[in-house]
N, C-alpha and C positions, 0 to 999 in steps of 0.2 A: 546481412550480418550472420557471420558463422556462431552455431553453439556455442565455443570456446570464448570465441569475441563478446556473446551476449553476455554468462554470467561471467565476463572476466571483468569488464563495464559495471557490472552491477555487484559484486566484488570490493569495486575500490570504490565506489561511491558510498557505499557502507561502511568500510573501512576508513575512510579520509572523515565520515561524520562521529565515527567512533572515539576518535584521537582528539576531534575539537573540542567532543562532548566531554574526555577524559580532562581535557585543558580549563575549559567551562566551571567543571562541576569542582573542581580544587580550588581556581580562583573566588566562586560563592560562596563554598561553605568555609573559607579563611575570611573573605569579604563579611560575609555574616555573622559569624563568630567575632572578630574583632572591631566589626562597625557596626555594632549592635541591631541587628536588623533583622527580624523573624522571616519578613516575606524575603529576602534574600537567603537566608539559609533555607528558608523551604526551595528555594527555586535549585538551591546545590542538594538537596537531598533528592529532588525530584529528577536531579540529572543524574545522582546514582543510581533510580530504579530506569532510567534510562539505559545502562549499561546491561541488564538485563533484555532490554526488548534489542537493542543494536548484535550484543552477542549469539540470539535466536533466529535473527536475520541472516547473520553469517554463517549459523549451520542449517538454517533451511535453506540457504542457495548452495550451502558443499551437497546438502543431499538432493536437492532439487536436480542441479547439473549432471548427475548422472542418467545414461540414457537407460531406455527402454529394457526391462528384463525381461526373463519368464515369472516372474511373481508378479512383478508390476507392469506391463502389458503398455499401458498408457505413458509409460514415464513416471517420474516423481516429480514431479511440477507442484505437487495439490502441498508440500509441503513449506512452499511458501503462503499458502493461503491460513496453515496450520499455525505458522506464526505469527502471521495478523493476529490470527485471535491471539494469541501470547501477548502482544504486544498493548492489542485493546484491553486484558486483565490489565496489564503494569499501568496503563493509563487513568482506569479505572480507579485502583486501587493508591495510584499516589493523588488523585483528585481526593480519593476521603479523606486520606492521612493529611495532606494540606489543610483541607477542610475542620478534622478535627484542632489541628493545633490552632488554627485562628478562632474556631470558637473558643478553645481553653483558653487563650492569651484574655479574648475579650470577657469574658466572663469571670477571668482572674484580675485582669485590667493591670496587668503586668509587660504596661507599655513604655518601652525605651526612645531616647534620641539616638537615631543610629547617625553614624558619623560622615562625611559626603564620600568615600570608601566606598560604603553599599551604595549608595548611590552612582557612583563611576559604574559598579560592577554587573548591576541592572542594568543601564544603560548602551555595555556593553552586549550583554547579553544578545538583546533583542534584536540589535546587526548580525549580530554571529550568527544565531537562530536562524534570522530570516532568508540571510543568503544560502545559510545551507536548505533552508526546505524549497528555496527557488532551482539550487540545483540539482537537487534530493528529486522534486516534482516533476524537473523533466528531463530525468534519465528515466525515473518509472514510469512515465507517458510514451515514451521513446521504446522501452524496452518491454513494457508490459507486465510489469512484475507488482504482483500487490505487495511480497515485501517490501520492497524500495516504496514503493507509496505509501506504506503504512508506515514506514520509516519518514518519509516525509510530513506525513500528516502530526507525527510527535514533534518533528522539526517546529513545525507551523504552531505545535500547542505549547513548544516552549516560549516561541517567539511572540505569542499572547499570552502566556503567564506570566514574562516579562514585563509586556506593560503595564498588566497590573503593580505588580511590586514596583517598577519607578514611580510610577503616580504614590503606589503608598509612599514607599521610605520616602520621597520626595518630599511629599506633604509631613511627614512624621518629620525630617527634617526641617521644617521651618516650623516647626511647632505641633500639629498636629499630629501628635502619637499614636492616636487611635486607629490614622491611615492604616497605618501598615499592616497587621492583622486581619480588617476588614477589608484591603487589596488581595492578602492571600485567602482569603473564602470567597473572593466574588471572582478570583479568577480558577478557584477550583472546575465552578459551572459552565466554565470554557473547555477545560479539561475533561469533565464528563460527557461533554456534547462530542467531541474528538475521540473521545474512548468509543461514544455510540456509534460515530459515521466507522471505524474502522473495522469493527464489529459487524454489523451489519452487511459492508463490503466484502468481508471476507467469508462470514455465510452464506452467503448470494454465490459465491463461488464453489464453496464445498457443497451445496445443494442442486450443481449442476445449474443457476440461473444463465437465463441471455448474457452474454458482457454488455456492456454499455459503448460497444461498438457497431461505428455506422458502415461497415465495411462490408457486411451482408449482403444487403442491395447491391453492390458493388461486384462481389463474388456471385452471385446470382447472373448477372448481365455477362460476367466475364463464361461462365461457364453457357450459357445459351448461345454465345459470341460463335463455338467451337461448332465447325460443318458437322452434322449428324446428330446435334442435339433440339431434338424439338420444343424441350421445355422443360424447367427446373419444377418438378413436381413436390419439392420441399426442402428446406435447406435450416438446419438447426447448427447452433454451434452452444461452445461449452468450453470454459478457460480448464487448463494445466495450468497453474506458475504463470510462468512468460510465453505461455502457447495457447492458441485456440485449436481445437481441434473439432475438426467441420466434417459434418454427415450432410449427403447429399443424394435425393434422389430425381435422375435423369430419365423423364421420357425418349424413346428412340424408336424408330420405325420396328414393327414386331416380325421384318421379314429379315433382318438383317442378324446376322450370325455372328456368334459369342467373341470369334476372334476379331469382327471390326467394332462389336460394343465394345469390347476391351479395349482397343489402341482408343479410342476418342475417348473414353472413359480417363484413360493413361494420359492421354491429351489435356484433358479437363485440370487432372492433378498438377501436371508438371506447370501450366500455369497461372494456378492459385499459390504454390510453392514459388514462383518468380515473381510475381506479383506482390505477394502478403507474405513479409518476411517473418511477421509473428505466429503465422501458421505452421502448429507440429506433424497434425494428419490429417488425413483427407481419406472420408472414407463416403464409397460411392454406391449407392444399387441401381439396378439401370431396372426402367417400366415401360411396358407394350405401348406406346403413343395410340393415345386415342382408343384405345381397349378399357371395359371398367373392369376399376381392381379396385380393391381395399384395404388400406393399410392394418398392417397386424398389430398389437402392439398392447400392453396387458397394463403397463400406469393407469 
């Protein structure tokens, strides 16, 4: 898949969750305002601080897509990893805000019959929700991009803050009023646990971690696969955005001269680039086979 194709795919899948979320978050908080229903209107205000994480998504892939500078050497990739974390704040911080208002409700005990209205509109919800974080999930698996997963993964946290509120308004509906406020604070600790894995995923990223791809091994075999490679003396990788970008160092016979370590070297690249579409560079040093040396290196 070409550059253009990658973020242009990752593009409209943010954008097409954008517009359902816009659709979503109008029908809740009309649903909850006129069918009296707390955990519904929290579930529509919680898709307005959704409109913040979906719109930081869409400018960290305009800035992400652009290629390689002289400032930025690596690409701009890292600034979709910069919106995760945006996104795990907004998550975060609409899990308190839910949070607080169900404990105010309850300890005001200023609880309503909401009317079956909020109920249709939860109900809805959590279709909507879940098909988009199904398709949300694997375009970001597909494409690599922790945007789009973190985008997904709110998908996924509305789609179980929904259930809470049907089970509340539900039961508040047939009598049980006090459901519904206690639906919206037990499904805050859904939303916090979702703010943490996103968080965390996207630090792991900015801190230079392994990805949690099993393609290594994979790249590894492929590159010893090449005539003149004696053995992959170390192979680390490291995400951009939607790229890996993989260091590689090649043992090679120490009699053999720069210009044929280069072509196999160039060899080795051109098919980890045919191979692993999610790879942006490949950067390689070639070592005396069977000579000891010692790696430099001051971390």
């Amino acid at each position: 898949m070409e550059r253009h194709e990658r973020f242009g795919s990752a593009g409209r899948v943010i954008t097409i969750g954008f517009w359902v979320n816009a659709a979503l978050m109008v029908m809740k908080l009309l649903a909850g305002h006129f069918g009296r229903s707390e955990a519904v209107f929290a579930d529509g205000m919680e898709s307005a601080a959704d409109f913040i994480a979906l719109g930081s998504s869409l400018i960290a892939l305009r800035i992400g897509s652009r290629p390689f500078d002289e400032a930025h050497p690596y690409g701009h990739g890292r600034a979709e990893s910069i919106s995760a974390i945006v996104v795990s704040f907004v998550i975060f911080a609409t899990g308190g805000w839910i949070l607080a208002r169900s404990v105010h409700a309850i300890t005001d005990q200023t609880y309503q019959v909401p009317s079956i209205i909020a109920v249709a509109a939860a109900f809805l919800t959590i279709i909507t929700k879940e098909a988009l974080y199904r398709y949300s999930a694997a375009a970001g698996k597909l494409l690599g991009s922790p945007a789009i997963l973190a985008v997904a993964k709110d998908h996924r946290k509305d789609s179980i803050s929904s259930v809470g509120t049907l089970v509340g308004v539900s039961g508040a509906f047939f009598g049980l009023t006090v459901l519904d406020p206690v639906a919206a604070g037990m499904t805050s600790l859904f939303i916090f646990h979702i703010g943490f894995q996103t968080f965390m995923g996207a630090a792991h990223d900015l801190m230079d971690g392994k990805p949690a791809d099993e393609s290594l091994e994979a790249m590894r075999k492929t590159a010893e696969g090449v005539a003149g490679v004696e053995h992959v003396h170390d192979i680390r990788c490291r995400r951009s955005g939607q790229y890996l970008i993989v260091d590689l160092k090649l043992d090679m016979d120490p009699e053999m001269t720069v210009r044929e370590s280069h072509a196999i070297a160039t060899e080795v690249k051109k098919l980890i680039f045919e191979r692993y579409l999610n790879v942006g560079d490949v950067m390689i040093h070639v070592n005396p086979h069977e000579d000891q040396h010692q790696d430099l290196i001051r971390l």
